[in-house]
N, C-alpha and C positions, 0 to 999 in steps of 0.2 A: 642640848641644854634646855633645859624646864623654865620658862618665864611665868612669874604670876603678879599678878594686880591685885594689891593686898586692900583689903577693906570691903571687895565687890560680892561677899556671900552677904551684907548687910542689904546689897540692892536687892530690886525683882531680879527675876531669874530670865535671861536674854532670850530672845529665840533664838532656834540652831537650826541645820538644814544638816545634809548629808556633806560629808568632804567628799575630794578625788582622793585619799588618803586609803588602800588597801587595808582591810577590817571592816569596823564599826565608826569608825572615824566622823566625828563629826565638827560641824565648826559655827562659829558664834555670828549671827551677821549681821549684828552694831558694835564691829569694832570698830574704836574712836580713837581719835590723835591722842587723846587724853591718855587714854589704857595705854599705849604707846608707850607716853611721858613716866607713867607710873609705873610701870614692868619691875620687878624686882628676879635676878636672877637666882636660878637655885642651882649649880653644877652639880652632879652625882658622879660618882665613882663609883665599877666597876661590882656589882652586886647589892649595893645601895638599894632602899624601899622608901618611895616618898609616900605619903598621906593628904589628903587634901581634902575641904569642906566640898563636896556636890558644885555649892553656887560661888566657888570663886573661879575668876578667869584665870585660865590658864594655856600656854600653847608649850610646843616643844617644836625645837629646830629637827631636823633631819637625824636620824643616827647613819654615823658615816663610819661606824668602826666594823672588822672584817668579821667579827665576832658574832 
């Protein structure tokens, strides 16, 4: 599932480092209890295309399906 923190393409744009994440994968490294608090879930089904502003926070859990 896709979590985003909605209103945060308005902020500066965070720094990022490399993930352990297999790819290009990168991760945000001021995330705060705040962004936490504010997550907004987005779930997709099965061939779904999300869209998203460059500078909003965004993470995704794991994909666990066999597919």
């Amino acid at each position: 599932m896709r979590r985003y923190v909605p209103g945060t393409h308005r902020q500066p744009l965070r720094t990022h480092s490399l993930s352990r994440v297999k790819g290009f994968s990168q991760k945000v490294d001021s995330w705060e209890p705040e962004d936490l608090a504010a997550e907004v879930p987005c779930k997709l089904a099965a061939g779904d295309a999300l869209v998203h502003h460059v500078g909003v926070l965004h993470r995704a859990e794991p994909n666990k399906t066999n597919d």
